[in-house]
N, CA, C and O of each residue as an XYZ file, in Angstrom:
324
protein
N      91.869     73.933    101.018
C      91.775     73.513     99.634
C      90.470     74.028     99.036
O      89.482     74.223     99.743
N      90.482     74.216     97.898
C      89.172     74.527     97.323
C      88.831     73.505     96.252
O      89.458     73.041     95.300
N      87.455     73.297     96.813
C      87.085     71.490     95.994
C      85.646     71.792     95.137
O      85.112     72.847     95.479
N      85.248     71.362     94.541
C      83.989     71.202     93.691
C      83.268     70.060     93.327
O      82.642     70.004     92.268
N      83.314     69.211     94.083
C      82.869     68.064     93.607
C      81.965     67.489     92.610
O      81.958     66.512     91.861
N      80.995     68.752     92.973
C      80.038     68.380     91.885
C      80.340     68.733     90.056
O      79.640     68.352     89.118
N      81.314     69.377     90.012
C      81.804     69.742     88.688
C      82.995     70.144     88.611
O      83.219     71.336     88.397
N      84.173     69.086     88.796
C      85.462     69.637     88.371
C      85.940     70.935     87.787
O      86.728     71.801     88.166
N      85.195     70.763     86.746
C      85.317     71.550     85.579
C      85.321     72.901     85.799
O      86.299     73.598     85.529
N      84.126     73.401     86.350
C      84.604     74.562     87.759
C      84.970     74.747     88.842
O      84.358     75.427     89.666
N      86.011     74.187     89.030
C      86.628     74.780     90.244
C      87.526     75.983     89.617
O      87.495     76.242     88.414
N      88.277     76.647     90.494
C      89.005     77.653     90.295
C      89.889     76.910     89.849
O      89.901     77.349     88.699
N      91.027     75.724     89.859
C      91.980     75.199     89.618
C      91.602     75.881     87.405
O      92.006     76.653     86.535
N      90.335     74.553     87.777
C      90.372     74.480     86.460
C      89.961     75.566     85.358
O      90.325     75.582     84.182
N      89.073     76.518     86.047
C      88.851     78.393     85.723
C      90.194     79.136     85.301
O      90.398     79.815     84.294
N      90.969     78.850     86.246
C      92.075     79.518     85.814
C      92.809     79.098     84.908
O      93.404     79.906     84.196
N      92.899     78.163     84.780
C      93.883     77.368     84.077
C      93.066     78.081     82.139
O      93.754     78.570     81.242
N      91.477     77.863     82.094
C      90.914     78.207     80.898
C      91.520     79.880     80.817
O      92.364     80.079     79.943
N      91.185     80.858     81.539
C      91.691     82.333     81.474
C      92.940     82.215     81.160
O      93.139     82.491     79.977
N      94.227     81.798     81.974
C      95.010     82.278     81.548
C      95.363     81.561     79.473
O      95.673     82.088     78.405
N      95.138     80.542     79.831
C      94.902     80.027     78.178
C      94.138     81.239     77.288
O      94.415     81.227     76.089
N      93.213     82.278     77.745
C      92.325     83.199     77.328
C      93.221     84.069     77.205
O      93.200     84.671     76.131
N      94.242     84.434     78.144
C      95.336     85.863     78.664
C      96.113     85.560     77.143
O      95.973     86.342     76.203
N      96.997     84.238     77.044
C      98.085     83.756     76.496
C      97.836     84.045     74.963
O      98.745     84.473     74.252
N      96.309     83.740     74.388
C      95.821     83.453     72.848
C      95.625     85.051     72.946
O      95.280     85.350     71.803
N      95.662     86.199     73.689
C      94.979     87.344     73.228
C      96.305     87.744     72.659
O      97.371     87.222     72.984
N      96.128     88.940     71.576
C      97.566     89.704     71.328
C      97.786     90.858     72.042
O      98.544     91.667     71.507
N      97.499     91.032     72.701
C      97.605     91.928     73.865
C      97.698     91.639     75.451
O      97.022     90.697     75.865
N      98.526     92.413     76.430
C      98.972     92.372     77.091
C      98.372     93.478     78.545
O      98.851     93.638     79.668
N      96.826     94.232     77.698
C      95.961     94.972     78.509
C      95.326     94.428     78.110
O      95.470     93.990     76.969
N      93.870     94.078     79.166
C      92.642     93.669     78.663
C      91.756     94.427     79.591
O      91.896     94.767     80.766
N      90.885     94.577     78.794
C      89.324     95.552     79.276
C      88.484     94.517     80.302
O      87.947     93.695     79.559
N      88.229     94.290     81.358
C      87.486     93.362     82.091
C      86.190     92.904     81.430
O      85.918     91.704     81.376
N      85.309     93.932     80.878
C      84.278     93.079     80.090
C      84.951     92.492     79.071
O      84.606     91.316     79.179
N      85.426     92.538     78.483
C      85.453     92.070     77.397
C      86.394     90.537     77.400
O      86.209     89.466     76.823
N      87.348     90.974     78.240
C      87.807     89.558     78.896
C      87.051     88.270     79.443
O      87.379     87.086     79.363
N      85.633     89.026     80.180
C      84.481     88.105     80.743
C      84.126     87.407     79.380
O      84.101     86.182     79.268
N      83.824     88.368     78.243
C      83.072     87.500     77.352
C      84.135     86.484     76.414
O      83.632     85.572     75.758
N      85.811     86.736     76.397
C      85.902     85.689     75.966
C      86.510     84.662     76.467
O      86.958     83.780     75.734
N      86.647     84.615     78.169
C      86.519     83.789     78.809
C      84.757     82.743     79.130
O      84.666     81.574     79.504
N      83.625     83.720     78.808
C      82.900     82.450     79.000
C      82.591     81.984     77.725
O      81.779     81.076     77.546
N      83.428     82.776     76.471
C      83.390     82.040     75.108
C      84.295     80.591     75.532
O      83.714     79.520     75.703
N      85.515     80.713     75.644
C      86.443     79.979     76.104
C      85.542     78.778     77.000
O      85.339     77.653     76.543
N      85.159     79.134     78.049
C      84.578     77.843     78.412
C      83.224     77.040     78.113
O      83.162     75.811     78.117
N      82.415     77.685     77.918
C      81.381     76.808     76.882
C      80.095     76.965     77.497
O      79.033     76.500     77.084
N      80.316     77.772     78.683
C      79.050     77.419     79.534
C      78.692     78.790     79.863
O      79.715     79.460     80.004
N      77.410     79.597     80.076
C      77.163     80.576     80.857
C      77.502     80.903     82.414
O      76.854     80.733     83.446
N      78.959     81.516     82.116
C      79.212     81.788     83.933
C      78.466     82.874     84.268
O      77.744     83.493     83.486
N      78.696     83.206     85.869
C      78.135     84.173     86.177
C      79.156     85.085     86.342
O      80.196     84.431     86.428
N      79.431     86.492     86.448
C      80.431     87.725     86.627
C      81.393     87.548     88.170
O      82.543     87.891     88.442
N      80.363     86.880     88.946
C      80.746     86.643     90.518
C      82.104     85.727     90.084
O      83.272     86.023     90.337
N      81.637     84.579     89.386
C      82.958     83.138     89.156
C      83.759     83.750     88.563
O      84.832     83.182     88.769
N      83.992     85.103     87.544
C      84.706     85.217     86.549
C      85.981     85.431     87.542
O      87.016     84.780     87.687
N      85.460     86.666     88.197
C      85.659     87.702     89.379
C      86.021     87.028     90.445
O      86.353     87.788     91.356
N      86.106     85.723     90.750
C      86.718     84.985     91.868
C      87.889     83.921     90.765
O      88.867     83.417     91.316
N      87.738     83.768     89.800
C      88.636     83.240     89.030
C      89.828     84.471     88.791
O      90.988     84.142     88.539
N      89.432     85.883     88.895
C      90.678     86.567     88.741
C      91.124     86.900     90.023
O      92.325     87.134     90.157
N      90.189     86.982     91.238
C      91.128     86.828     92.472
C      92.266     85.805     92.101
O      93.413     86.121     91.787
N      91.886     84.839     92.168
C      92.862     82.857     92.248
C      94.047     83.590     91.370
O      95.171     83.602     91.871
N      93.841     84.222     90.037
C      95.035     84.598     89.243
C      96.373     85.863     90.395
O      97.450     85.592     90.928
N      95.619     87.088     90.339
C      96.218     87.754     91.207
C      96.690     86.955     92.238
O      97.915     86.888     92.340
N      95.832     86.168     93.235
C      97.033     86.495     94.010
C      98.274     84.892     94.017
O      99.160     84.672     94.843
N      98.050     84.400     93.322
C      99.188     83.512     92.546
C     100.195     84.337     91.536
O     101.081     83.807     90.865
N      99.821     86.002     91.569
C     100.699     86.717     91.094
C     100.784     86.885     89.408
O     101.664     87.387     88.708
N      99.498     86.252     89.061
C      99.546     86.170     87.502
C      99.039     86.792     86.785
O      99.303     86.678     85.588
N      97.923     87.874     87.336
C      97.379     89.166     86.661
C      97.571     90.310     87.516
O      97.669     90.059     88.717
N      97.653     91.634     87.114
C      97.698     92.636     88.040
C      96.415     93.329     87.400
O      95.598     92.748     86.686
N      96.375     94.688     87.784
C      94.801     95.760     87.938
C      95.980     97.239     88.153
O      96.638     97.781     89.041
N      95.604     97.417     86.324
C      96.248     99.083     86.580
C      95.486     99.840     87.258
O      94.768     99.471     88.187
N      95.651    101.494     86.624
C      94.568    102.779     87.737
C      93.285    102.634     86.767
O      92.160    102.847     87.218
N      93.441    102.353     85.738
C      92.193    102.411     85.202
C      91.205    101.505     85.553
O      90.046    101.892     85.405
N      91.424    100.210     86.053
C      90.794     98.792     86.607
C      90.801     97.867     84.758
O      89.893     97.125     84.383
N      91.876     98.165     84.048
C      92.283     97.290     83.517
C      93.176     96.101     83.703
O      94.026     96.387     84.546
N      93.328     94.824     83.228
C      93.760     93.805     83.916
C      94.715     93.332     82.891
O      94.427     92.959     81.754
N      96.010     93.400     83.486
C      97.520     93.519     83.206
C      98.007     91.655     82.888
O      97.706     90.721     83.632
N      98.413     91.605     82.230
C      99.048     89.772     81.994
C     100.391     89.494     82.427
O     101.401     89.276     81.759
N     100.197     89.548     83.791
C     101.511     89.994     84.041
C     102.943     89.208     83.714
O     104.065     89.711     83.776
N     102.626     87.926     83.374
C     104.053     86.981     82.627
C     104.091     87.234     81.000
O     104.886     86.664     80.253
N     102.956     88.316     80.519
C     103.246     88.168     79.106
C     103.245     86.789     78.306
O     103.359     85.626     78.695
N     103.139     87.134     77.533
C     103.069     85.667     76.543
C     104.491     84.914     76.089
O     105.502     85.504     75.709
N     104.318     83.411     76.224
C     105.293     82.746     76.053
C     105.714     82.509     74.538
O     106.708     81.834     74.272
């Protein structure tokens, strides 16, 4: 399990859950990795570091919910509802 005790709020559960909410509001269906960082730590309120962003998009991949074209752009892969 992956736990956080000291701050819910970041764990990966709850990281991901803010990104893909970030994936869903974009109108697009490619996103540029910086630029995704910045409005994911717009999205959450707090100064992350690149390491959490970057372990928050592991948790997505491999739950199968973002992919990584050839360019190292990052794919949404259920598209928007």
């Amino acid at each position: 399990m992956i736990y956080n005790f000291d701050n819910p709020d970041f764990s990966l559960y709850s990281l991901g859950a803010v990104l893909i909410r970030v994936l869903r509001e974009s109108a697009v269906n490619v996103h540029d990795s910086s630029v995704l960082y910045y409005d994911f730590k717009n999205a959450v309120g707090q100064d992350l570091s690149f390491s959490v962003y970057l372990y928050t998009l592991d948790w997505l991949f491999i739950l199968g919910l973002v992919s990584i074209d050839d360019k190292g752009d990052i794919l949404d892969v259920l598209g928007k509802s």
